[in-house]
Every structure is written in structure tokens, then in C-alpha cells.
N, C-alpha and C positions, 0 to 999 in steps of 0.2 A: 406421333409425339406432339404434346402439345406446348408451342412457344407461350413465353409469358415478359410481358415490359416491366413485370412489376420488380421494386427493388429488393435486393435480399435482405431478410428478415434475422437479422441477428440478436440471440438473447443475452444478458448480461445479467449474470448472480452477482448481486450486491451491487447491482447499479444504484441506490443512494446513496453508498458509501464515499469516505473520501476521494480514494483513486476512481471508482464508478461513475460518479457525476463528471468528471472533466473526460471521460471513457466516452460517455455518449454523448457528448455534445461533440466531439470529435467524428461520432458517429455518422450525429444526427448532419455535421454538413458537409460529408460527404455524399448524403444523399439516401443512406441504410434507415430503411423499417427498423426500429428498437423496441425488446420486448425485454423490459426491465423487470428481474424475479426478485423479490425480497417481502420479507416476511410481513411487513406492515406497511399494503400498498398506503395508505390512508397517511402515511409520512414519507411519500415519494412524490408529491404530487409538485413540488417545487423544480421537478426535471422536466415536467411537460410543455414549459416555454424556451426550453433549450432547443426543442423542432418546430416542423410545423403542426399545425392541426392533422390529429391523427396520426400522425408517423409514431410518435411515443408510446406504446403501452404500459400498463403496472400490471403486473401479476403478484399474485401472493404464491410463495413458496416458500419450504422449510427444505432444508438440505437434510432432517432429520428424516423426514416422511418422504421416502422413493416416491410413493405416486406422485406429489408435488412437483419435486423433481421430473419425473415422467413428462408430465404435461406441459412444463415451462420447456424443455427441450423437442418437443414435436412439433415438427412443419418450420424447426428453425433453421436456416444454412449455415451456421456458423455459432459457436458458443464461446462465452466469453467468463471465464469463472475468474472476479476478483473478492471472493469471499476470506478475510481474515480475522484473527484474534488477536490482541494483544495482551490482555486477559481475560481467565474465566470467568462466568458468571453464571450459578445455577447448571442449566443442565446444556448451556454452549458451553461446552469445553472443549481443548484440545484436540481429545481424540475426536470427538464429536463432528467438530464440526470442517476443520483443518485436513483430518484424516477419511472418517465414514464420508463425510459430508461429497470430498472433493472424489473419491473413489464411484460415490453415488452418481455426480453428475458425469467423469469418465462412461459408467456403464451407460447413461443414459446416451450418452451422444454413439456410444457404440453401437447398442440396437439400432437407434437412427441413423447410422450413417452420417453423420454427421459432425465435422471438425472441432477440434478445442483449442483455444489459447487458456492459458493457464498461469495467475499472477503467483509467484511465491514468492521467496525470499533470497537475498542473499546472507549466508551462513545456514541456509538449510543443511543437514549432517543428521546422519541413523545413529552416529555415533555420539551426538552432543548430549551433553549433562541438562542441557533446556527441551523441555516440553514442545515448546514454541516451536523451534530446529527441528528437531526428532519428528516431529507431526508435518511441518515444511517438505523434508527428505521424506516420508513414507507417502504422503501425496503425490511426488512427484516420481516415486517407484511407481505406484501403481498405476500413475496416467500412463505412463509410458509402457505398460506391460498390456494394457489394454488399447493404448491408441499408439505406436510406435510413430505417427507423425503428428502428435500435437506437439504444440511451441508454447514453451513454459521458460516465461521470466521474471528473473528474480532481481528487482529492486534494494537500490541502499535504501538509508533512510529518505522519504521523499519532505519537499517542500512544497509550501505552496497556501494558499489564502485562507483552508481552513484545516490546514495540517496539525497533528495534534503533537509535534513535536518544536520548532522553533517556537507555537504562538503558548503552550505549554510553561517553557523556562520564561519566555519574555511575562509570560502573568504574574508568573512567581516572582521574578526581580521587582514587580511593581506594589508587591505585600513584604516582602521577604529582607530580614538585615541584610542577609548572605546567601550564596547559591551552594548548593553543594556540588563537590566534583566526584565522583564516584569512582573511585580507584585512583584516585589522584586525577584523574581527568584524561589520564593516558589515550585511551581507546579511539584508533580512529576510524573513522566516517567519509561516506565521500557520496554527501548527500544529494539527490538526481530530482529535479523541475518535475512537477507529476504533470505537467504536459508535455515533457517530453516521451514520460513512459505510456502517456496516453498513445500520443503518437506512432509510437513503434507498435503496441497490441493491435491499432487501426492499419496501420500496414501489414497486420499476418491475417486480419480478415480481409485485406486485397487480394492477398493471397502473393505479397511480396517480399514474406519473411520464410525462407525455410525450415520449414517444420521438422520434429525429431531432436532438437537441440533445443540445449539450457540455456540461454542467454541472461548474462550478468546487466546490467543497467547501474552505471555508477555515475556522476556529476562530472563538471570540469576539475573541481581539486579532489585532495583528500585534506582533511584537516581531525584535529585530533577535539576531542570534545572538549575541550578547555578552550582552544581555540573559537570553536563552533559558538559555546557561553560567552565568549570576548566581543563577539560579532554581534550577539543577540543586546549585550551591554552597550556597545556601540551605538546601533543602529538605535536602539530607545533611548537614549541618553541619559544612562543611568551609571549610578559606580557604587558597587554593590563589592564586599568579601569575599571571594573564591575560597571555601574551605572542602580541603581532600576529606573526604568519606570512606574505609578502607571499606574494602568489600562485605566483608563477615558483617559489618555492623550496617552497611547499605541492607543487606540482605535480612537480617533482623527488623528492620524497620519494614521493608518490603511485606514481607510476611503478615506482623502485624496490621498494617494496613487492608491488607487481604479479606481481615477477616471483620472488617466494619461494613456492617450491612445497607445497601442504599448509597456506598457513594464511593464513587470513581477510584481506585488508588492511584497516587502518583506514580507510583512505582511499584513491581512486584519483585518477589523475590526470583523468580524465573526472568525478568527482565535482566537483574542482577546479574544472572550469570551467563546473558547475552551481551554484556558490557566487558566482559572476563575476553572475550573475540573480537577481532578487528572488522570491521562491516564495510570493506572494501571490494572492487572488481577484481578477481585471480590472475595472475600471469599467465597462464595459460588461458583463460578467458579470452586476454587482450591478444593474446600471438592467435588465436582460431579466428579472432575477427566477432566472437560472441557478445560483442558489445554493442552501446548506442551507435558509436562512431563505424562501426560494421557495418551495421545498418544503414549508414549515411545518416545519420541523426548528430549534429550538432549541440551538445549540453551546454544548456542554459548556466553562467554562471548567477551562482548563488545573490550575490551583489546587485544583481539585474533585478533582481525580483521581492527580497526581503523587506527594503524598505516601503514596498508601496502598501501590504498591508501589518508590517510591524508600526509603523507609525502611530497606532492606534495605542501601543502602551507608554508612549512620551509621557512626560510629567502633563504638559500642555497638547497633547498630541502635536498636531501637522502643526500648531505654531510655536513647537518647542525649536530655539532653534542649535544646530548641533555646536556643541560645546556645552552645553547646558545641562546643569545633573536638577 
């Protein structure tokens, strides 16, 4: 048998994504080889001062194309699949790439022998009326029917420096008379530090998290999305309208939006009816120990972290000072 000092070589689909990038630099000091898969090495190159010289790789792969897949998983000890949608575009869709895609890299790490962690969602359901969900839940059927010990966790909404969700509403407040609250604003959240969930995925490649289980990842509070918009108000010093949105007509706009070609939607109508559910950790989550605090993972609260890069939409940014609209 031959010994080897070298460190294990872990690979990461969608390492330049949000949750990806704070994934391996977690990686990168603990000391892990990273071999970073995503489709356009040629815009991943902003991750290789996260290690040192060499430790970083970029590969190109498409989770549509098995051999990609194939080859981004060979010679790797550990896989790390944070690949998501939040919507479609073209021929990354749902099933595509949430479903086939995460099925694809399952198989792969199975021919290799080789471990999986697995980011999905929380409100994953076979049963849900959203795309989103439904594609969530059949990924994480089938990891588990091919690897019965991979560890797959599902995240609230996360924060963090360049999260597409608090720095999203605070841009709008900074164009916008009024915010809109979608469904009256009811729906609660109980949003999680993406270095926290970094954290815990870098502990199941220690091989410190027991594998086979779903673990929930949810923040120190829950707060209801109107709340969440209050915070985001706050923090930038702005005082903006809150007006309720009823669903049907969120969802009409949703749609339409969909279907302008070249640019972002704010909103989808499938997002819509992920608003219709509460994006909280389960009771039974928290009685199994399924959670951060199971893990021994202390949740960053929200407060801790929001102002250092929301301050950037102040009227005056960092020399607005608070009280100030």
C-alpha cells in the first residue's frame, strides 16, 4: 500500500457561486486541495487568491454533460455539490439542472467511491406546487438512494456580502417609492450567515458530520418578511411605504417578468409560490439535533453582519449617520 502526505483533494460544483466561494476558502484553510467545477472556469478566477499557489484548481464542467461530471469527480475524496437555481434560464432549468444535474454527480461519486455533501433547500417537498421544491426533494431522493450516506443540507435563506437577497430589497429601497410585501409580508424566514453553512459542509468533509441525514440550517431568529424589509430599512436609513402585494397579482407580475429576455427577474412566479410557505428549521429537525446548533455551530445573528455590507445603500453610505432618511 502506498502512503501519501498529500492533502485530500476535494471538489466543489459551483464553487464560484454565492455559497461556493465562502465553501472553499473554508476549505482552502483548512488546509484541502480544491478542485473548483463550474461551467465558465475563465470567471472563477477571483477564487484562486482565496489559497495558496496551487492548491486551487478551476475546471470546467456542465452537470448536463456526464463526461464533465465524470471527470471533475475522479481522483477526488470528497464532493461537494452546491449547485442551484433560482430561476430558469434557457436550457438550465429545473429539472435540468437541480434534478438530472445532481442525480449525475450522485452517480458519479458512486462509481468512484467517493463521498457526497449535498446543499439543498429548506421546504424541499415532491409534493410542493413550486418547481424549485419539487426538483430540491427529487435530488435529494435520489442522492440518497444511490449514496445512503451522503449529508445533505438544507439552508434558510442565507446572508451574507454578496447575497442576492437582503442586498436585492436594500437596492430597490434605494430607486423605489415603496417596497412591496408579498402576501402581506406574512411569510417567515429564519435566515442563516453563509459562513456558518459554510462551516458545517467543511465539517462533513472532516468527516465530523454524520452522514445519511438531512440537516435543516436555519439562523438565530425567525422573523417574518416584513420584519426582514424593516431591518433592511433600518440598516440603510431609509423610510420607504410597505405596501401588501396579494399573491395572484405578485404572481402575475412574476411571470411576466419571466418572460423579458436578457435580464434578471426580480421575481418569479414559482418564487411566488415559495412565499405561499414558511422557510423555517422543523420541530422535528430541532428535537433530532438536525440542525447548526447540533452540529455545535453557533448562528451568527443577522445584526452581527448586515450592517457591514448594507451600508453601501445609505443615502451618504458609511457617512450617513443613523437617524437619517
Amino acid at each position: 500500500m502506498t502512503l501519501s502526505n498529500m492533502p485530500k483533494l476535494v471538489t466543489v460544483f459551483g464553487g464560484s457561486g454565492f455559497l461556493g466561494r465562502h465553501i472553499v476558502r473554508v476549505l482552502a484553510r483548512r488546509g484541502y486541495r480544491i478542485r473548483v467545477a463550474v461551467r465558465r472556469p475563465d470567471l472563477a478566477f477571483h477564487l484562486q487568491p482565496l489559497g495558496n499557489v496551487g492548491q486551487i484548481a478551476l475546471l470546467q464542467a456542465n452537470l448536463r454533460y456526464r463526461n464533465s461530471v465524470d471527470a471533475a469527480v475522479r481522483g477526488s475524496d470528497h464532493v461537494i455539490n452546491c449547485v442551484g437555481l433560482m430561476h430558469e434560464t434557457g436550457r438550465n432549468t429545473f429539472d435540468a439542472v437541480q434534478d438530472f444535474g445532481a442525480r449525475a454527480i450522485a452517480e458519479a461519486c458512486r462509481n468512484a467511491g467517493v463521498k457526497l455533501t449535498h446543499i439543498s433547500a429548506i421546504g424541499a417537498d415532491l409534493d410542493s406546487p413550486s418547481a424549485y421544491a419539487r426538483t430540491k426533494a427529487k435530488a435529494e431522493r435520489a442522492i440518497l438512494s444511490l449514496l445512503p450516506d451522503a449529508t445533505i443540507f438544507r439552508p434558510s435563506v442565507m446572508f451574507g456580502p454578496e447575497d442576492d437577497f437582503y442586498n436585492k430589497f436594500a437596492g430597490m429601497a434605494r430607486i423605489a417609492p415603496a417596497l412591496p410585501l408579498v402576501g402581506g409580508g406574512h411569510t417567515r424566514f429564519q435566515p442563516v450567515f453563509v459562513d456558518d453553512v459554510a462551516e458545517a459542509v467543511a465539517r462533513s468533509v472532516d468527516g465530523a458530520v454524520e452522514g445519511g441525514r438531512i440537516y435543516e440550517l436555519g439562523g438565530a431568529e425567525v422573523k417574518s418578511f416584513r420584519a426582514i424589509i424593516e431591518d433592511i430599512l433600518r440598516i440603510t436609513c431609509r423610510e420607504k411605504s410597505l405596501v401588501p402585494l396579494p399573491f395572484f397579482l405578485a404572481s402575475i407580475i412574476g411571470t411576466v417578468n419571466s418572460l423579458i429576455p436578457f435580464v434578471k427577474p426580480m421575481i418569479t412566479a414559482d418564487q411566488v409560490t415559495l412565499l405561499k410557505t414558511d422557510n423555517v428549521v422543523s420541530e422535528v429537525a430541532k428535537k433530532e439535533g438536525r440542525t447548526l446548533e447540533g452540529l455545535g455551530i453557533q448562528p451568527t445573528l443577522s445584526e452581527a453582519i448586515l450592517p457591514s455590507y448594507l451600508v453601501r445603500f445609505r443615502p451618504e453610505g458609511q457617512f450617513t449617520q443613523p437617524g437619517e432618511a
